[in-house]
GUVEXLUM-391779 format. One record per atom (N, C-alpha, C): residue number from 1; residue in three letters; atom name; x, y, z. Coordinates in Angstrom, 3 decimals. Each point is the difference from the previous one (the first is absolute). Layout:
<nodes>
NODE  num  residuo  atomo        xx        yy        zz
NODE  NUM      Ala     CA         X         Y         Z
...
</nodes>
This chain:
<nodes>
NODE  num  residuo  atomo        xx        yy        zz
NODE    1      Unk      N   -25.070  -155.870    82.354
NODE    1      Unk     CA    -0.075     0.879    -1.155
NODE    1      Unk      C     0.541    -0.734    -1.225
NODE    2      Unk      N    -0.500     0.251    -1.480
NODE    2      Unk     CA     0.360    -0.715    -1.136
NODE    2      Unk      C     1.227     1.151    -0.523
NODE    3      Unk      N     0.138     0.510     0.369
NODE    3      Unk     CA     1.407     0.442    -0.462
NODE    3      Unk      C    -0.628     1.416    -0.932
NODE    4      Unk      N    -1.205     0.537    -0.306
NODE    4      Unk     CA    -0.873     0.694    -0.286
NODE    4      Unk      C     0.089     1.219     0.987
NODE    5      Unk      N    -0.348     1.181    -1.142
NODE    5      Unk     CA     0.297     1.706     1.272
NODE    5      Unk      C    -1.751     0.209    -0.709
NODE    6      Unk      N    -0.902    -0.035     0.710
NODE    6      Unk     CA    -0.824     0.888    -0.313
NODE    6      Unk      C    -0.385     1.207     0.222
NODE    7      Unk      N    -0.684     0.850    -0.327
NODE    7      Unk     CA     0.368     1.577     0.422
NODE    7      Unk      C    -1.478     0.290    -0.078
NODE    8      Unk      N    -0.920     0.594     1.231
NODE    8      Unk     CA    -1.198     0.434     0.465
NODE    8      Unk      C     0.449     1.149     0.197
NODE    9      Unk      N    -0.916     1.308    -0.401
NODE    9      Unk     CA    -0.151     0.958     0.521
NODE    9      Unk      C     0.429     0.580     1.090
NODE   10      Unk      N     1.334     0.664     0.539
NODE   10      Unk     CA     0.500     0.175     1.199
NODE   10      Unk      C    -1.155     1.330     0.414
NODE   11      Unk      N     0.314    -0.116     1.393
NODE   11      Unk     CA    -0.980     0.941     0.636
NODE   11      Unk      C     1.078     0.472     0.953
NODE   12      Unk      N    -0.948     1.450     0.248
NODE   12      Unk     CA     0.605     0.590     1.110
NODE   12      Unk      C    -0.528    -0.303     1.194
NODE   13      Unk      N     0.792     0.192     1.158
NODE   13      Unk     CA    -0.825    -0.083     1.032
NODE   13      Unk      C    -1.245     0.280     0.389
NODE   14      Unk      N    -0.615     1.204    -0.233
NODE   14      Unk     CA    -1.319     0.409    -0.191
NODE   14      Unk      C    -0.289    -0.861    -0.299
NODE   15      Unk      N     0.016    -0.329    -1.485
NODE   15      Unk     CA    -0.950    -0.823    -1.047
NODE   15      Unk      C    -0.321    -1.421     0.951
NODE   16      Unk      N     1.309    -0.442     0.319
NODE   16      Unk     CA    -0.174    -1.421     0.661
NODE   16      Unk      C    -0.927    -0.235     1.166
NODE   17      Unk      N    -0.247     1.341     1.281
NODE   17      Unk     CA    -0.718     0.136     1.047
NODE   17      Unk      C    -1.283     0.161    -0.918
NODE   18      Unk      N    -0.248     0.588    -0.936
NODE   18      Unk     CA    -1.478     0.089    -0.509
NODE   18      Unk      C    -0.451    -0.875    -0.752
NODE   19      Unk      N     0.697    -0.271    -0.754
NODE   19      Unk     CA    -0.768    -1.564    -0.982
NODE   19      Unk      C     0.748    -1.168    -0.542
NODE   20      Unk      N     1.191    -0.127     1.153
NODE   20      Unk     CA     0.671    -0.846     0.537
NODE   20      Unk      C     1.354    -1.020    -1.590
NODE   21      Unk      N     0.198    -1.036     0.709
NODE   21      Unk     CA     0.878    -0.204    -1.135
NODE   21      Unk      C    -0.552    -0.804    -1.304
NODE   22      Unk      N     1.659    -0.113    -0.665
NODE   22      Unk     CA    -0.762    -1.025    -1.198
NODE   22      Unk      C     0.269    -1.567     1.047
NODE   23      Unk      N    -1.133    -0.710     0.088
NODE   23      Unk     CA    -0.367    -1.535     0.343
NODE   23      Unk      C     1.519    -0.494    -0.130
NODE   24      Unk      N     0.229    -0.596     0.937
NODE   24      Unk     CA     1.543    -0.309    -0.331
NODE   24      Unk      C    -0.150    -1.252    -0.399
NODE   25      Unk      N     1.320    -1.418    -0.386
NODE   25      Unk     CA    -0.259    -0.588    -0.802
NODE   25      Unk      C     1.962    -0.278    -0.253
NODE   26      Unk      N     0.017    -1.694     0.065
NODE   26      Unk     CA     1.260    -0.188     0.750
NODE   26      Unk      C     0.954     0.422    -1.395
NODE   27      Unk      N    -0.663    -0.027    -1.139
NODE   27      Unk     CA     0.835     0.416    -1.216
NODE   27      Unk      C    -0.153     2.298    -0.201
NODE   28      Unk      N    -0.325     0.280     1.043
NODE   28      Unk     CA     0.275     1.167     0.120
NODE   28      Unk      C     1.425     0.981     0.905
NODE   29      Unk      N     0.270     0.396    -0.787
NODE   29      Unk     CA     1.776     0.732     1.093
NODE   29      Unk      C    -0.495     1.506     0.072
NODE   30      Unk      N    -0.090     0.489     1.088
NODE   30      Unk     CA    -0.197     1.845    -0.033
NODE   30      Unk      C     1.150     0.492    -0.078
NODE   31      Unk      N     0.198     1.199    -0.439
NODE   31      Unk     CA     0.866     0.752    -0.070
NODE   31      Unk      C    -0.391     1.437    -0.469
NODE   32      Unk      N     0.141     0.682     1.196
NODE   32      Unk     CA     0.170     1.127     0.101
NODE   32      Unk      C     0.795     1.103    -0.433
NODE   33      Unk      N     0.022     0.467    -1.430
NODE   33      Unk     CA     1.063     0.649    -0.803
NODE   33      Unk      C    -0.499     1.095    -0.335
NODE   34      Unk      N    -0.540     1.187     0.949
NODE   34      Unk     CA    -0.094     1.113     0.050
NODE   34      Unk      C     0.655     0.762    -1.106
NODE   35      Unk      N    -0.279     0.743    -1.104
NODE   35      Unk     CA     0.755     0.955    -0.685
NODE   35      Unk      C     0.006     1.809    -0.061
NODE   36      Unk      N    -1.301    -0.148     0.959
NODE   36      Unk     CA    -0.100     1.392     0.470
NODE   36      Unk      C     0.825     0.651     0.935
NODE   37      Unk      N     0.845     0.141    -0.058
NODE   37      Unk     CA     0.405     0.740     1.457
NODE   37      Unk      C    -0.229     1.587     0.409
NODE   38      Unk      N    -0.464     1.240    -1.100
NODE   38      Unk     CA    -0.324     0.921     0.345
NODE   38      Unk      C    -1.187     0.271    -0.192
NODE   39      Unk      N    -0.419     0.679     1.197
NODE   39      Unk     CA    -1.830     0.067    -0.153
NODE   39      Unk      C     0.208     1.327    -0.666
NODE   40      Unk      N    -1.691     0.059    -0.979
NODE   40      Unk     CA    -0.211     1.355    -0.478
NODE   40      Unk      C    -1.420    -0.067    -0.517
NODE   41      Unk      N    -0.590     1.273     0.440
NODE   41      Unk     CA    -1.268     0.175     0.001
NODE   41      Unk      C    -0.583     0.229    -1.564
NODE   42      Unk      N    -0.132    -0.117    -1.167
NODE   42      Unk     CA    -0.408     0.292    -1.145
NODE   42      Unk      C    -1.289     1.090     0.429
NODE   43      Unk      N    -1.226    -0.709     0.753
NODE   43      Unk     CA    -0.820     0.848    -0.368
NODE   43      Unk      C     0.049     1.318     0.938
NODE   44      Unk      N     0.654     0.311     0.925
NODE   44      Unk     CA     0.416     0.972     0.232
NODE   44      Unk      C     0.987     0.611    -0.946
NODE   45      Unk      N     0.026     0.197    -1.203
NODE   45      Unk     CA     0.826     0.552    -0.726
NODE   45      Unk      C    -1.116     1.238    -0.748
NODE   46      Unk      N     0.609     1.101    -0.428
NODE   46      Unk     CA    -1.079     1.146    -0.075
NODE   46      Unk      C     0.074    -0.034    -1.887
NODE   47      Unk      N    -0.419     0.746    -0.646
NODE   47      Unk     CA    -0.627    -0.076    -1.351
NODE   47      Unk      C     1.150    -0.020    -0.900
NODE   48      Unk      N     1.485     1.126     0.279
NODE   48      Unk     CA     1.023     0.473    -0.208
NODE   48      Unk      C     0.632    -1.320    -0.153
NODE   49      Unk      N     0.148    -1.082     0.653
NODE   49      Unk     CA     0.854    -1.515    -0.814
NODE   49      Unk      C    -0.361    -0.438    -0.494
NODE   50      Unk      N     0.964     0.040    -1.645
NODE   50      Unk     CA    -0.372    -0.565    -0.874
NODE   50      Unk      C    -0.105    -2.011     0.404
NODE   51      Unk      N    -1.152    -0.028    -0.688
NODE   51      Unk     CA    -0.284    -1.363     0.162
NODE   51      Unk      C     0.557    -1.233    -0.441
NODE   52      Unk      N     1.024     0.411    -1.180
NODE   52      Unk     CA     0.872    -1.006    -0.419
NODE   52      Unk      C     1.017    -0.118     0.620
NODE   53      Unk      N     0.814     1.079     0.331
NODE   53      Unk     CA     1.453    -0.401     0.442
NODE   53      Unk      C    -0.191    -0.236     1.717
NODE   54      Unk      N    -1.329     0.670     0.511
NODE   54      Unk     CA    -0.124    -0.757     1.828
NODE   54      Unk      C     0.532    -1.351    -0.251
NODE   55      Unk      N    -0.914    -0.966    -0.796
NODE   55      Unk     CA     0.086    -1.307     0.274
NODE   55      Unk      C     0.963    -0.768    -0.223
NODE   56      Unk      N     0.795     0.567    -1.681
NODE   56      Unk     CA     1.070    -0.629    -0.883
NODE   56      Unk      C     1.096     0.559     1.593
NODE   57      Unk      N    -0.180     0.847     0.824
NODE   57      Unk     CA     1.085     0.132     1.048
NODE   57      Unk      C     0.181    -0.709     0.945
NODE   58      Unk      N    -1.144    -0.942     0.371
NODE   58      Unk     CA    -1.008     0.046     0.793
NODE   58      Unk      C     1.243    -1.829    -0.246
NODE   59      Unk      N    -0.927    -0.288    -0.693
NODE   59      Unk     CA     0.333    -1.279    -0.755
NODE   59      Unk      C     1.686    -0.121    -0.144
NODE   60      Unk      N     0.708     0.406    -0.245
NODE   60      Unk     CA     1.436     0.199     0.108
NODE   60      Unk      C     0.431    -0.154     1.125
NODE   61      Unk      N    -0.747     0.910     1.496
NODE   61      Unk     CA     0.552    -0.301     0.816
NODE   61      Unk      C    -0.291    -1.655     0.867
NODE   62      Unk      N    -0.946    -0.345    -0.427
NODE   62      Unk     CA    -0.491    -1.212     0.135
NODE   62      Unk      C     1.186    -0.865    -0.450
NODE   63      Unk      N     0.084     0.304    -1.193
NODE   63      Unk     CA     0.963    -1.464    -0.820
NODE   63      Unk      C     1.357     0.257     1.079
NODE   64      Unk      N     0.373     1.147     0.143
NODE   64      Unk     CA     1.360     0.248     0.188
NODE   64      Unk      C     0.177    -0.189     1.640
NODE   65      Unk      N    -0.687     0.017     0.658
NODE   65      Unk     CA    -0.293    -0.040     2.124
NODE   65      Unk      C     0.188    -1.556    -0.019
NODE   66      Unk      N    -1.340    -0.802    -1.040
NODE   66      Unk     CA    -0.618    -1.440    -0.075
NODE   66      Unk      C     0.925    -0.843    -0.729
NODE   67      Unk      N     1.116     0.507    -0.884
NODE   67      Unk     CA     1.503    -0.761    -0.531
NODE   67      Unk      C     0.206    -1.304     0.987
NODE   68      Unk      N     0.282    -0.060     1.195
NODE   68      Unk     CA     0.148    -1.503     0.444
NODE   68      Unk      C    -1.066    -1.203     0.606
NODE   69      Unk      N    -1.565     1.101    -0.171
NODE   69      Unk     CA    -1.006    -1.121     0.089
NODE   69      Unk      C    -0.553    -0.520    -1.483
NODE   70      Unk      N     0.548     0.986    -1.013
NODE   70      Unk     CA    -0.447    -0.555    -1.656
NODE   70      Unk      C     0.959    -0.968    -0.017
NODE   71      Unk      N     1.189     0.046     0.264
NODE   71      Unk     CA     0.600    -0.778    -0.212
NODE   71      Unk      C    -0.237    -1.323     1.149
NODE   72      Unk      N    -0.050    -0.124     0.606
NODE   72      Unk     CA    -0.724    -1.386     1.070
NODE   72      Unk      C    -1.539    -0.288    -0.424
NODE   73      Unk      N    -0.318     0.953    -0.667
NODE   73      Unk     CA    -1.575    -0.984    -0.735
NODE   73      Unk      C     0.441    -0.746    -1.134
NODE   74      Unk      N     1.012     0.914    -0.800
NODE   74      Unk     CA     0.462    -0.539    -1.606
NODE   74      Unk      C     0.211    -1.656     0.443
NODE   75      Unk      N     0.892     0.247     1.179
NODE   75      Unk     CA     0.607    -1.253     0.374
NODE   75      Unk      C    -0.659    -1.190     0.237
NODE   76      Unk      N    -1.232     0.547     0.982
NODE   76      Unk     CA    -0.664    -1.005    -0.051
NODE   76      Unk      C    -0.578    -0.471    -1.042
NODE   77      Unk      N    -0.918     0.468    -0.752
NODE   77      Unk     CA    -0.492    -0.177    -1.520
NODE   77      Unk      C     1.098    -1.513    -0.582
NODE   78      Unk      N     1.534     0.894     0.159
NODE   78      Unk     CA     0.521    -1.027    -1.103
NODE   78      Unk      C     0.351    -1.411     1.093
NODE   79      Unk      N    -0.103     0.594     1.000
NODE   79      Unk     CA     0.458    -1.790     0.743
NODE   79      Unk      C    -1.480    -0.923    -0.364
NODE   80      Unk      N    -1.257     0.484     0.633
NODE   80      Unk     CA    -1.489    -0.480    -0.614
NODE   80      Unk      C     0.220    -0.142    -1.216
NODE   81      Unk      N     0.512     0.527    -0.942
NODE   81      Unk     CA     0.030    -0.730    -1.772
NODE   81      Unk      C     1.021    -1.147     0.041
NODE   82      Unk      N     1.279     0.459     0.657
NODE   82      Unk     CA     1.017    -0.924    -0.070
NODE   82      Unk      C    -0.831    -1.688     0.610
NODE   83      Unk      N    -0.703    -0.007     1.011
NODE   83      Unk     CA    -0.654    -0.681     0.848
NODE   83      Unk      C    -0.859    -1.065    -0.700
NODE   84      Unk      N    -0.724     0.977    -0.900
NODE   84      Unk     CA    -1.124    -0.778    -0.902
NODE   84      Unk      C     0.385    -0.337    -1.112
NODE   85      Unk      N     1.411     0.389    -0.716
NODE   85      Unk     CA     0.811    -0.429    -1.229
NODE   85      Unk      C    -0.212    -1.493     0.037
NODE   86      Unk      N     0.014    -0.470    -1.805
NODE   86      Unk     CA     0.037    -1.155     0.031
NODE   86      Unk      C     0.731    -0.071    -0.990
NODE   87      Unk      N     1.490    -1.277     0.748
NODE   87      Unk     CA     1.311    -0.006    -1.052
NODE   87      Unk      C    -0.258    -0.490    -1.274
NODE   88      Unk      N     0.879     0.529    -0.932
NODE   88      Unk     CA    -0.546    -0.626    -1.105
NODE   88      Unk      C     0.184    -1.641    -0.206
NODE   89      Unk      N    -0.666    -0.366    -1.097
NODE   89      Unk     CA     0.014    -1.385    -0.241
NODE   89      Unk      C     0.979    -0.344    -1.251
NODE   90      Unk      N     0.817    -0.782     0.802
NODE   90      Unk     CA     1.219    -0.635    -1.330
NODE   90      Unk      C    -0.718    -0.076    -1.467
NODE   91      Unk      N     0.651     0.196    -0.728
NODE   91      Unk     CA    -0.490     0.061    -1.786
NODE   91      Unk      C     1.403    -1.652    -0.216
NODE   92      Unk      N    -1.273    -0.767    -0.448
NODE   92      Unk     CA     1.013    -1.085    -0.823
NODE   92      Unk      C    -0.108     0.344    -1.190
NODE   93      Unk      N     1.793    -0.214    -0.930
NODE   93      Unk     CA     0.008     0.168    -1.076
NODE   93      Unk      C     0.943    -0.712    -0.413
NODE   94      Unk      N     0.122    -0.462    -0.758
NODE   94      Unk     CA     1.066    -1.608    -0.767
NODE   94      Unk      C     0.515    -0.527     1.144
NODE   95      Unk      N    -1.535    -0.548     1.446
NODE   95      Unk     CA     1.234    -0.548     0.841
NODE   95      Unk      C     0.442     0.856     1.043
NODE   96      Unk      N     0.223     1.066    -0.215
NODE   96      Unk     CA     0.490     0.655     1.318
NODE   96      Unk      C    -0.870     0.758     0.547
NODE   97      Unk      N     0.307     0.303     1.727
NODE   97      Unk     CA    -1.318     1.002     0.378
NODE   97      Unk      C     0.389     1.312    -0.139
NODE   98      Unk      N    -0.298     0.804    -0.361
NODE   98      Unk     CA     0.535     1.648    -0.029
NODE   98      Unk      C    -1.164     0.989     0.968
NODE   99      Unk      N     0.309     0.615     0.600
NODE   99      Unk     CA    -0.940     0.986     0.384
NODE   99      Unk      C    -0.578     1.424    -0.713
NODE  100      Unk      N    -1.388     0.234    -0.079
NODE  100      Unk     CA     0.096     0.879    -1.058
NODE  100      Unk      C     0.297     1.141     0.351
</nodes>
């Protein structure tokens, strides 16, 4: 691996038995960072829920269940940037090297 996180489309199990994975590929790392943890049916929902606050709830509980897999994607993201960073290059100026 080049020190590179690339990130393909995670699938669910289903998905993977039916139209299988992303082509793997030695600069690829999986990771499985689920943020759903409560199931809920939307379209079984009847006329009476309002349609804005289902989701804005919906979505909250997502961020707030998924708190330590956002945070292990964030992570990865910044180690893959940290990874592909390129240090800066000394600045000469009367003679000395300075970094900019």
């Amino acid at each position: 691996m080049d020190g590179q996180i690339r990130f393909g489309r995670l699938r669910y199990l289903w998905e993977i038995e039916r139209q299988g994975r992303v082509p793997g590929h030695a600069s690829f790392a999986y990771h499985n960072l689920s943020i759903k943890h409560r199931p809920y049916d939307q379209a079984a929902l009847g006329p009476e829920v309002a349609p804005g606050p289902y989701p804005a709830a919906r979505f909250l509980e997502v961020a707030e269940d998924g708190a330590e897999e956002l945070r292990q994607a964030l992570g990865l993201i910044e180690a893959s940037a940290r990874a592909d960073a390129v240090p800066p290059r000394p600045e000469v100026r009367g003679g000395t090297a300075r970094n900019r």
